[in-house]
N, C-alpha and C positions, 0 to 999 in steps of 0.2 A: 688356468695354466695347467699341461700336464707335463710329468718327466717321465721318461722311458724308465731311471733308476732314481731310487727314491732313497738317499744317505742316510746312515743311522738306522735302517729299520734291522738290516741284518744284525749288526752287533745287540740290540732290543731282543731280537728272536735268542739269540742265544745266550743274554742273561735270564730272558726269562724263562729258557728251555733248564738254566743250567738250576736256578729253584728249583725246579719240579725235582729233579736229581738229587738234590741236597732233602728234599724234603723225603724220597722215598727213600734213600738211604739211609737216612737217618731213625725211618721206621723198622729198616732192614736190620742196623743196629740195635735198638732196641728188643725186636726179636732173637736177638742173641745174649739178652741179656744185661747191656749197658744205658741205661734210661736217665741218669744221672743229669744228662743236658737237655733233654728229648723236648723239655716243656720252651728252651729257647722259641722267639720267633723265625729267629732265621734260619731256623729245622723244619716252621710250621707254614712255610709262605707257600708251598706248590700250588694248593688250589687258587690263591690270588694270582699266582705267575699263570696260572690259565684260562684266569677271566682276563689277564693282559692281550693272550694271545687271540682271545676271542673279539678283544676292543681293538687289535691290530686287524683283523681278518677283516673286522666291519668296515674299519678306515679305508684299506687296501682294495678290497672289491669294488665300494661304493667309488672311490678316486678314482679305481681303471674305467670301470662301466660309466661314470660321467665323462672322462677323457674319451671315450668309446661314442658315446653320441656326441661331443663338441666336433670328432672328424669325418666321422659318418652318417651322424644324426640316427643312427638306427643303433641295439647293438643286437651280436651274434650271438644266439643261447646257446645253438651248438657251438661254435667256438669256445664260448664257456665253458660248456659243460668237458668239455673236450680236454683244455686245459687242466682243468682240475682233477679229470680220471687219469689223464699222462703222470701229471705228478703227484698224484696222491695212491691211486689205487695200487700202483706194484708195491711196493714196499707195506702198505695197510696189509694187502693178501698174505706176504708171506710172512710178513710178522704173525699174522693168527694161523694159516699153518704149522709154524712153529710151535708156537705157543700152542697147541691142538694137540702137536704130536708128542711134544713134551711132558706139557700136563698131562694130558689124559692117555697116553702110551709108555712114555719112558719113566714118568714117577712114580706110575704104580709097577712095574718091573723093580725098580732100584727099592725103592721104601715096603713094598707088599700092600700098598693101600693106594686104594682112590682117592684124586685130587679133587676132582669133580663131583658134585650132588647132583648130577642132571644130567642125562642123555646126550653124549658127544653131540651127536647128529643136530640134535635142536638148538645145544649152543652154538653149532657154528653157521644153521642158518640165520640166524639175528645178527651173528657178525656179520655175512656175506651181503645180506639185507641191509646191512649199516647201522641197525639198531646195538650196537656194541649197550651205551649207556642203558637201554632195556637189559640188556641181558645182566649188565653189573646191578642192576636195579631188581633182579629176583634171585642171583644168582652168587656164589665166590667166584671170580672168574683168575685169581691169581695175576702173574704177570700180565696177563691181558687188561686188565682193567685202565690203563693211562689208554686205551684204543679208545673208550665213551666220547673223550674229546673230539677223535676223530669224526666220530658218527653224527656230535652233535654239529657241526661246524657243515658236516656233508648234509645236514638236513636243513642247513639255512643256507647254502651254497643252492640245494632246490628250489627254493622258490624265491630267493632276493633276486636276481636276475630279470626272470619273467617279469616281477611286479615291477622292478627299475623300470622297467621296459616299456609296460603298459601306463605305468605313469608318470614317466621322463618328463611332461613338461609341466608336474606338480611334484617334485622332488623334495621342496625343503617340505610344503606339508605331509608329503607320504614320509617321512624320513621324523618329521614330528611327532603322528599320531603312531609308528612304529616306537615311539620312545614312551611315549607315553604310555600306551597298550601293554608293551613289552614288561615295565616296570610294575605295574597296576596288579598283572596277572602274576609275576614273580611272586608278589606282596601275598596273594589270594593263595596261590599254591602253598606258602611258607608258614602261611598265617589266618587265611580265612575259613578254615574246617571246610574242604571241599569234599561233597560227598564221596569217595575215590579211598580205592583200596590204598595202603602203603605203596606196593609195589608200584603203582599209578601214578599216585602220589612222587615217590623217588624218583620213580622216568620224568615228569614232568619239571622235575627241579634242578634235573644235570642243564633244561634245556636254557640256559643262559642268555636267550634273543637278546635281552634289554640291552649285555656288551656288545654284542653286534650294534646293537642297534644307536648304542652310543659313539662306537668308532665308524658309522657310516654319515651320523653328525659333522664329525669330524674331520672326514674325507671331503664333506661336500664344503664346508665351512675352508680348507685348504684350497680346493680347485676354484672357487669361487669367490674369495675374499682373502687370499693368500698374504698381495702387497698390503692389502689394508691389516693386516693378524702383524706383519713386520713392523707396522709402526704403533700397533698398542704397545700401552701397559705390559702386558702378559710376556711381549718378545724381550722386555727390558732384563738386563743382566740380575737385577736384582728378584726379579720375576722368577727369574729360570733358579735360578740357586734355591727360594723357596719352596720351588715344586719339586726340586730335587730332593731338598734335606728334608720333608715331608715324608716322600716316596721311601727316602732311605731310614728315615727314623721308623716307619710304618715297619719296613721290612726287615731291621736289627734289629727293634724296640718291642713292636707292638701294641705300643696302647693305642687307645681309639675312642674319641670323645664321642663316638656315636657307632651304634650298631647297627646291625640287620637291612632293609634296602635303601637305608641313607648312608650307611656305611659303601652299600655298594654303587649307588651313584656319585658320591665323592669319589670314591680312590678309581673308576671309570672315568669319570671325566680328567681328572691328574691323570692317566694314562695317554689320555687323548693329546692335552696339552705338550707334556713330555714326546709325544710320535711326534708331534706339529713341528716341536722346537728343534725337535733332532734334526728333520731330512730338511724343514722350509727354510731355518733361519743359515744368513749366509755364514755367520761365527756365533754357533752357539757357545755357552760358558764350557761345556763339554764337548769334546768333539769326540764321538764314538765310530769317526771313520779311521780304526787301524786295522791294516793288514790282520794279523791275528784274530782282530774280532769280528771281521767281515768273513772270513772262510767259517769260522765257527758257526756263525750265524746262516751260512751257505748252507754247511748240513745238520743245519737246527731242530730241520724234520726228524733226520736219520738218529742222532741226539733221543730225540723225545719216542721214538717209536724204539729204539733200539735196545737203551739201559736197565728197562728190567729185562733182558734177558742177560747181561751181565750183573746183574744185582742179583737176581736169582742164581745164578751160577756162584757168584761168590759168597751167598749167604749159606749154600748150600754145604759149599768147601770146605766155609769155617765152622757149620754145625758138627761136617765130622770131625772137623780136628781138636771141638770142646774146647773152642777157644773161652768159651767165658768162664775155664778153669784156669788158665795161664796166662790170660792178656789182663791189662790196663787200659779202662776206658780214655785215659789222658793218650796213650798210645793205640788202644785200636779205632776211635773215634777216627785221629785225620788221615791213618793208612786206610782207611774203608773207603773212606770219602774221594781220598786220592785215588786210589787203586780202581773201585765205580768211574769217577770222570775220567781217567785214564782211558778205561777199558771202553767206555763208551764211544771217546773221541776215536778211538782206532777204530772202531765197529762201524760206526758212522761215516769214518771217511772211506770204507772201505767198501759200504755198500752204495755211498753217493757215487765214487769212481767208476764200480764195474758193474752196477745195479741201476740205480737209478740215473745217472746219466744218460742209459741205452734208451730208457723211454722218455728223457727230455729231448734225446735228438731225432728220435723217432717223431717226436709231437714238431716239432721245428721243421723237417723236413715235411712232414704233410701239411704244415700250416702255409708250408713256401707254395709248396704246389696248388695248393689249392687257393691261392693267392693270384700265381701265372693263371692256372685254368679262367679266373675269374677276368681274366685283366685280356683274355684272350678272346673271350666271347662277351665281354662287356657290348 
């Protein structure tokens, strides 16, 4: 089975867009002074909300690209690829221009000191390169540094396509031994003393495949065995509640009966399960299709690429005003908090409206045409 829209994934995106926010803010905070809560979990979940979004990325690619050979039996790499530079690369670019120009032009102007320990030049060809997670991996890269994700996500957007491709009609084992491989090699990077500089080391450990490689499980497990996923265990009401109140104890609570890459293929797989139950099942116990949290979710990119440049601006604000001489952590904690998600949602919806939208309908319109052209000389 495939669906043109797929329920729950949006409001998903932007809960777990909205962690990543909570968690840097919350560091933001702490640099000014207030650390009193800091050690919470629900301050410390961003990096887990972005091995979510990387178990989402896997599910989502893999489910298009097999609905993509169930109607054409072929898929499009350029198509693909096409896709993903429409709606990723404008917004990627000028956020690190920005970020470029700021850091390394207007903070040492305003402060008298360099932000940067490295050559403009060389840092922004790793960003442009897409190596962002390189560069945060030898580099301080300040507000830039939530871009890594982007980089890592565009380096597995490289070649999962092609290999779908090449081996469409061995999918569950490419899609196995991709889990397997992916997990193994995490493990070795983490933990098996590889010969390999730090900095080698670090680049290789933002590269997160094993979520992909878990949400492409996922995907194929949905398109494939969907009605039969409705009738286990798993879709039952009592099912979903437990994977909820897991998820959410993880994520206010934080304990963890198990660490390190079992730690990380459990709460992967509970990610996987919780996408399935959202968008497949016809009344989940939650239903995360509202208004409100579907537009959020819409510009969950703009969200995530945008907020440290409002974190930054307001951490900077409050440094001149010596707020951690006259504020209350019990009061500047949820005005920060507030004030960041605030700031971001307008930031966000302001550059999805008159920003990125120009290059989804630009991608839209050449996709039509080159649709007709196709359907013209078939």
């Amino acid at each position: 089975m495939n669906k043109a829209y797929l329920k729950g994934l949006n409001s998903l995106r932007f809960l777990a867009a909205a962690f990543v926010i909570i968690s840097h803010g919350q560091q933001s905070i702490t640099k000014l002074g207030f650390d009193k809560f800091s050690g919470l979990a629900l301050f410390n979940r961003g990096g887990d909300a972005v091995e979510f979004f990387y178990v989402l990325s896997g599910f989502l690619i893999t489910y298009l690209l097999r609905g993509e050979l169930g109607r054409t039996g072929t898929i499009s790499i350029r198509g693909f690829y096409m896709r993903r530079v429409f709606r990723i690369w404008p917004l990627y670019f000028l956020v690190v221009a920005i970020g470029f120009g700021f850091l390394g032009v207007i903070y040492p102007r305003l402060t008298g000191q360099l932000f940067f320990d490295f050559p403009i030049w060389k840092g922004m060809v790793l960003f442009f390169c897409f190596l962002p997670n390189l560069a945060t991996s030898m580099y301080a890269t300040g507000l830039l540094f939530p871009l890594r994700t982007i980089g890592v996500e565009e380096q597995f957007y490289l070649f999962w396509a092609p290999v779908v491709k090449k081996f469409r009609h061995k999918l569950p084992y490419l899609i196995g031994s991709f889990i397997v491989i992916s997990y193994v090699w995490y493990w070795l990077v983490m933990y098996g003393n590889l010969p390999f500089s730090e900095t080698v080391l670090a680049f290789l450990s933002t590269q997160k495949f094993y979520a992909m490689a878990t949400g492409a499980a996922f995907g194929l497990i949905q398109f494939k065995y969907g009605e039969r996923y409705k009738r286990s265990f798993l879709a039952s009401p009592i099912a979903q509640w437990l994977l909820i109140a897991v998820i959410v104890f993880y994520y206010l609570i934080g304990y963890a009966p198990a660490e390190g890459v079992l730690l990380h293929f459990c709460m992967c797989s509970l990610y996987g399960l919780l996408i399935i139950n959202c968008n497949l099942l016809d009344r989940p116990v939650v239903n995360l299709e509202r208004r409100p949290l579907i537009y959020l979710g819409t510009i969950s990119y703009g969200l995530y690429m945008c907020h440290m440049l409002v974190d930054y601006g307001l951490r900077f604000t409050l440094m001149k005003l010596h707020v951690e001489k006259i504020g209350h952590p019990l009061l500047i904690m949820p005005l920060y908090h507030i004030t960041l998600m605030g700031g971001a949602i307008v930031l966000a919806s302001l550059s999805y409206k008159h920003y990125e939208n120009y290059f989804l309908r630009l991608n839209s319109g050449q996709q039509s045409y080159l649709h007709r052209l196709k359907n013209r000389y078939a």
